[in-house]
C-alpha positions in Angstrom: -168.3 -119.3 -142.0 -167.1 -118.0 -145.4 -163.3 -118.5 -145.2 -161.6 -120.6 -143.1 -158.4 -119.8 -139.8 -156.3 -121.7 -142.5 -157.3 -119.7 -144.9 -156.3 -116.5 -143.4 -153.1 -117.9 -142.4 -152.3 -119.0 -145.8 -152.9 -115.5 -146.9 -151.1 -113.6 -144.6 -148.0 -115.7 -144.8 -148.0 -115.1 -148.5 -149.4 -111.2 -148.7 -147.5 -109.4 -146.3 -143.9 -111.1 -147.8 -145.0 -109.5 -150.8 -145.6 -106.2 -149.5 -142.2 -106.1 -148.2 -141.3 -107.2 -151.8 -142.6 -103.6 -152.9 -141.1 -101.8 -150.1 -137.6 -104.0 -150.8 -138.1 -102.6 -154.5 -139.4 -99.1 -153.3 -136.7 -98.5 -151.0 -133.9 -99.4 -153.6 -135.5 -96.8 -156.1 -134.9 -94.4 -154.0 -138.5 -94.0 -151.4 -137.8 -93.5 -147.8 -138.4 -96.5 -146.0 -141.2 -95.2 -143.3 -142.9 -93.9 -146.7 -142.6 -97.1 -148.4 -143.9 -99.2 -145.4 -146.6 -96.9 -144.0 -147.4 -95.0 -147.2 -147.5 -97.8 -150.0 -147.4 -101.6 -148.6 -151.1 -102.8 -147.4 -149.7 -104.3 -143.8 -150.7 -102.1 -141.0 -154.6 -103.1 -141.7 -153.5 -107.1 -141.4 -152.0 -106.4 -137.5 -153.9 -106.1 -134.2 -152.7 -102.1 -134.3 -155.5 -101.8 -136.9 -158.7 -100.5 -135.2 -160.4 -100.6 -138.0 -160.7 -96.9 -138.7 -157.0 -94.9 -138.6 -154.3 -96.3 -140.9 -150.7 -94.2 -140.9 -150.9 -93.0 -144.3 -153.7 -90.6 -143.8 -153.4 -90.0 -139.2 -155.3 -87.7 -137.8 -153.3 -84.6 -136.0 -151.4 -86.3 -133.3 -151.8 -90.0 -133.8 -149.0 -92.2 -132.7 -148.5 -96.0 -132.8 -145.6 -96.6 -131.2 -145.8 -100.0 -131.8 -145.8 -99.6 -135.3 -143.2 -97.5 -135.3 -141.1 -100.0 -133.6 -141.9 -102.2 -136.0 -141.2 -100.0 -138.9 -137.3 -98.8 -137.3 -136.8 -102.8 -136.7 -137.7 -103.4 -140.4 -135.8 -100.4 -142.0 -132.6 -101.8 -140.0 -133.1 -105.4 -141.5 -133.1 -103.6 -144.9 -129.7 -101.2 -144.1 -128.5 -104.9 -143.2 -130.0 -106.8 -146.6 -129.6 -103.7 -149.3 -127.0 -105.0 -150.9 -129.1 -108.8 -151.5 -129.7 -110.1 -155.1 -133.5 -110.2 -154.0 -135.6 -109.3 -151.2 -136.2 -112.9 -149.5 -134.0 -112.9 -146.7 -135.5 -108.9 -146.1 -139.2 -110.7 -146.6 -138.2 -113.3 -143.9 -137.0 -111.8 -141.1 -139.0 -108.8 -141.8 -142.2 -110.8 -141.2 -140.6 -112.5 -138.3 -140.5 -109.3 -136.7 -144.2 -108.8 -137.7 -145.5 -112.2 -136.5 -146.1 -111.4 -132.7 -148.5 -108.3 -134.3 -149.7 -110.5 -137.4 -151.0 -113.5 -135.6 -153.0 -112.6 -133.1 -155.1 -110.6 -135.5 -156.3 -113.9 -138.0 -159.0 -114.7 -135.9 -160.4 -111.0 -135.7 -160.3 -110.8 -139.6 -162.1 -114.2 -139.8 -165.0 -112.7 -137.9 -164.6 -109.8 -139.8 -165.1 -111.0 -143.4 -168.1 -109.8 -145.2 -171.4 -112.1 -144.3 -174.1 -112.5 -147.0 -176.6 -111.9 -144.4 -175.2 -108.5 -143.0 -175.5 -106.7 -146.9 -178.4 -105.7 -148.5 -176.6 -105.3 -151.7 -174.3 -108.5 -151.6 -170.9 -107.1 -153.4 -171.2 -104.0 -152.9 -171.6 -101.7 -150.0 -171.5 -97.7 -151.1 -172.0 -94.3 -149.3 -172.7 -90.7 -150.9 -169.6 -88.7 -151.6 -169.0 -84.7 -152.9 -165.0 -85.3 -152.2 -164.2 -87.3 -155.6 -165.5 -84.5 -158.2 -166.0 -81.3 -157.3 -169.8 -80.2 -157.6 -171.2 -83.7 -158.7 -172.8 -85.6 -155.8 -172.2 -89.2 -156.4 -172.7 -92.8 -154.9 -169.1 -94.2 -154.2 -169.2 -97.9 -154.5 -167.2 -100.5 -152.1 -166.8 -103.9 -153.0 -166.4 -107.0 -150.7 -166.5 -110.5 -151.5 -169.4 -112.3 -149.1 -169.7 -115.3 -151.5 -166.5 -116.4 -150.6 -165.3 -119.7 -151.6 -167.5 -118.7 -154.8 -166.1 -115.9 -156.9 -168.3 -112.4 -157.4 -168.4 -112.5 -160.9 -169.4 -116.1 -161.2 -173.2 -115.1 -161.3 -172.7 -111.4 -162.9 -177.0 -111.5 -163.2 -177.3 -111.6 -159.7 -174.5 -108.8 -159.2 -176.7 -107.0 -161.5 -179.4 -107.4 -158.9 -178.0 -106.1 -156.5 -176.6 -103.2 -158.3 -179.7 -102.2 -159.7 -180.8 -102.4 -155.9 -178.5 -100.4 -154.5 -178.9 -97.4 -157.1 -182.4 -97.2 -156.5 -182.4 -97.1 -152.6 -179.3 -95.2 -152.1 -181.0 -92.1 -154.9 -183.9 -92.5 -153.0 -182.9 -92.5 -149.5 -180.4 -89.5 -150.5 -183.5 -87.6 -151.8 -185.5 -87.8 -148.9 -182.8 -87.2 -146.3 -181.7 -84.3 -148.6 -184.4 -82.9 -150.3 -182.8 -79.4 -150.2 -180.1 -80.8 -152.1 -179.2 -81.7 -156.0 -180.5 -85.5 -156.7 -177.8 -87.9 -156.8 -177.2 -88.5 -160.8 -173.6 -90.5 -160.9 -172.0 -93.4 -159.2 -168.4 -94.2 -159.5 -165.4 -96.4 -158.0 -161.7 -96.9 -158.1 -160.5 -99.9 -158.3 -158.4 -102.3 -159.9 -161.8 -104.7 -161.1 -161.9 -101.4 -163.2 -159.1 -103.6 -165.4 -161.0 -107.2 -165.4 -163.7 -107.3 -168.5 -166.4 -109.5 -166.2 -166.7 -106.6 -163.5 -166.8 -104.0 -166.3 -169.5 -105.4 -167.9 -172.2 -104.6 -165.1 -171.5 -100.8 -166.2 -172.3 -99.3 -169.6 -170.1 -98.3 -172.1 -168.9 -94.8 -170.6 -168.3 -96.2 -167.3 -164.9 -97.9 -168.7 -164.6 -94.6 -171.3 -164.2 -92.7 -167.8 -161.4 -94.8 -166.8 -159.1 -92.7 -165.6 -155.4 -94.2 -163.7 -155.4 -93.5 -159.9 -152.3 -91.2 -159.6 -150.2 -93.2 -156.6 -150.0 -96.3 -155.1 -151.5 -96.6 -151.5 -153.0 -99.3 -149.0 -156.2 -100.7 -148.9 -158.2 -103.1 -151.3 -158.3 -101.0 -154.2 -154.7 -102.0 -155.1 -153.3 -104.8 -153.4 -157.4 -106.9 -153.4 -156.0 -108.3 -156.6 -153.4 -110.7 -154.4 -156.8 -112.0 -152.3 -158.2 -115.1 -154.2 -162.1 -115.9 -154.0 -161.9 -117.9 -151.2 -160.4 -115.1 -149.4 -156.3 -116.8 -149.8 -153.3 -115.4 -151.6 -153.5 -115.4 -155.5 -150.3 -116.7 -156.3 -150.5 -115.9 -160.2 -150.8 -112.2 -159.9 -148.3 -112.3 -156.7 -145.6 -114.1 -159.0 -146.5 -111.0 -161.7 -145.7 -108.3 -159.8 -142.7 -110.0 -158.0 -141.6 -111.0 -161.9 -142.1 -107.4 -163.2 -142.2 -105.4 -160.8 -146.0 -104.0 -161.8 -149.1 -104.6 -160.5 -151.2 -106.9 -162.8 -154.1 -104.6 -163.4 -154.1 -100.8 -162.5 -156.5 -99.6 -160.4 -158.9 -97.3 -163.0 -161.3 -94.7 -161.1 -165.0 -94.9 -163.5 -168.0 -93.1 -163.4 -171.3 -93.2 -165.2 -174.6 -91.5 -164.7 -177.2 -93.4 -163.0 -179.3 -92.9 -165.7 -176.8 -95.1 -168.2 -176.4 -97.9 -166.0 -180.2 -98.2 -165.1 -180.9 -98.5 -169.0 -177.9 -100.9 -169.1 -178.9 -103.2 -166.8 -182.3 -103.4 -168.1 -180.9 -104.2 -171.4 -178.2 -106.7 -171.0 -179.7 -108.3 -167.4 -183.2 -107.5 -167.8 -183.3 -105.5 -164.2 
C-alpha cells in the first residue's frame, strides 16, 4: 500500500488548517467568504461530498451540495465570531471541528485512491489531449501523481525520463490513428507549481521553462496547494510554515509548453531515451 491510514490522517489534520489559514487571510483582504472557501482553499476534494468528478468552483448548471453549504455558512459564522483574532488558530480549530464528521470518514477512500504503480503506464504522469489551453494548437496536457510514494518522483529523474519519453510517443500515436483527419499532436504542456522546482524542469528542454508563464488566480486542486503533500503522501511542514510566515505560496504554479519535437531530442541527449 503506498501510504499509510496514519498517513492520511497526519495530512489532513495539517492541510485543511492551512486552507482555512488562506481563507482567514483571504477573507480579511477583503474576498467573500463562500468565494474564499469554495473558490480558493483545496478542501471540498478531501470530504466524502467529493465524488470525484464536480468540485463548487466550476458546478455544473444546477448543482447543489447542501451539505457543503452548511458547512461553508457554519464556517463563515466562526470567522464573523474570530475576525477580530491576532491570527487564524482559534478560526483553524473550530473550523475543522465543524469539518471532521465530513473529513473523516473520507481517509480511507483517499487511501484506496492514491495512485498505484501498477494501474499507470507512464508512472508520474498521466495526460489526455486538450485544444482548450491554446487556441488552435492541439496539445498533450500532462497530470502528475506520485505512485512511488514513500520514495520521491524526482529521486530517479532517468526513469521519469522513461516514462516521459513513453508517453509522448503513444499518446502522438494513438491521437494520430484515432484522428487521422486531424492536425498531428506537436506540443505538450502543464501547469503546475513543479514548473518552479529545477529537478522536475530538467526533464524538459530549455524552452519549456522559457514558456513559463504565471497561472493568473489561485484555485483548488494539486496544481497549487500539491506543494503542502510530502513524498510519502503527508503534510510538508516547511512549505506550510512559508506560506503561513509570508503569506505566499512557496513556488508559483508556472504553465510550460514545448514542442514534442524539443523534448524528444532532449531526452535523447541528456537521458539517452
Amino acid at each position: 500500500m503506498p501510504i499509510t491510514l496514519d498517513t492520511r490522517r497526519g495530512l489532513i489534520e495539517q492541510y485543511v488548517p492551512l486552507g482555512l489559514h488562506v481563507v482567514w487571510r483571504l477573507v480579511r483582504n477583503g474576498l467573500p467568504f463562500e468565494e474564499a472557501l469554495s473558490y480558493k482553499a483545496d478542501i471540498y476534494c478531501y470530504t466524502v461530498l467529493y465524488d470525484g468528478k464536480v468540485l463548487p468552483d466550476h458546478p455544473p448548471q444546477g448543482w447543489r451540495c447542501e451539505p457543503w453549504e452548511q458547512a461553508s455558512a457554519a464556517l463563515e459564522a466562526i470567522f464573523n465570531r474570530r475576525a477580530g483574532d491576532a491570527d487564524s488558530s482559534a478560526f483553524e480549530r473550530e473550523g475543522y471541528e465543524i469539518l471532521r464528521p465530513l473529513l473523516e470518514p473520507a481517509f480511507q477512500r483517499d487511501v484506496d485512491r492514491w495512485p498505484r504503480v501498477e494501474d499507470r503506464p507512464y508512472g508520474f504522469f498521466t495526460y489526455n489531449i486538450t485544444d482548450r489551453w491554446i487556441p488552435g494548437r492541439t496539445m498533450i496536457g500532462l497530470h502528475l501523481g506520485n505512485p512511488f510514494a514513500p520514495a520521491g518522483p524526482l529521486a530517479d529523474l532517468p526513469a521519469r525520463a522513461r516514462e516521459l519519453r513513453r508517453l509522448v510517443d503513444d499518446a502522438a500515436q494513438a491521437w494520430a490513428q484515432e484522428h487521422p483527419e486531424r492536425p498531428a499532436v506537436e506540443f505538450i504542456g502543464t501547469g503546475s507549481w513543479l514548473n518552479d522546482v529545477p529537478p522536475f524542469t530538467s526533464l524538459f528542454p530549455p524552452e519549456w521553462s522559457a514558456s513559463a508563464r504565471p497561472f493568473p488566480r489561485l484555485v483548488p486542486g494539486k496544481g497549487w496547494w500539491g506543494q503542502f503533500i510530502d513524498r510519502r503522501g503527508g503534510y510538508h511542514r516547511r512549505n506550510g510554515d512559508h506560506l503561513r510566515r509570508t503569506g505566499r505560496f512557496p513556488h508559483p504554479v508556472l504553465n510550460c509548453t514545448c514542442s514534442l519535437d524539443a523534448l524528444r531530442w532532449h531526452l535523447a541527449e541528456r537521458f539517452g531515451v
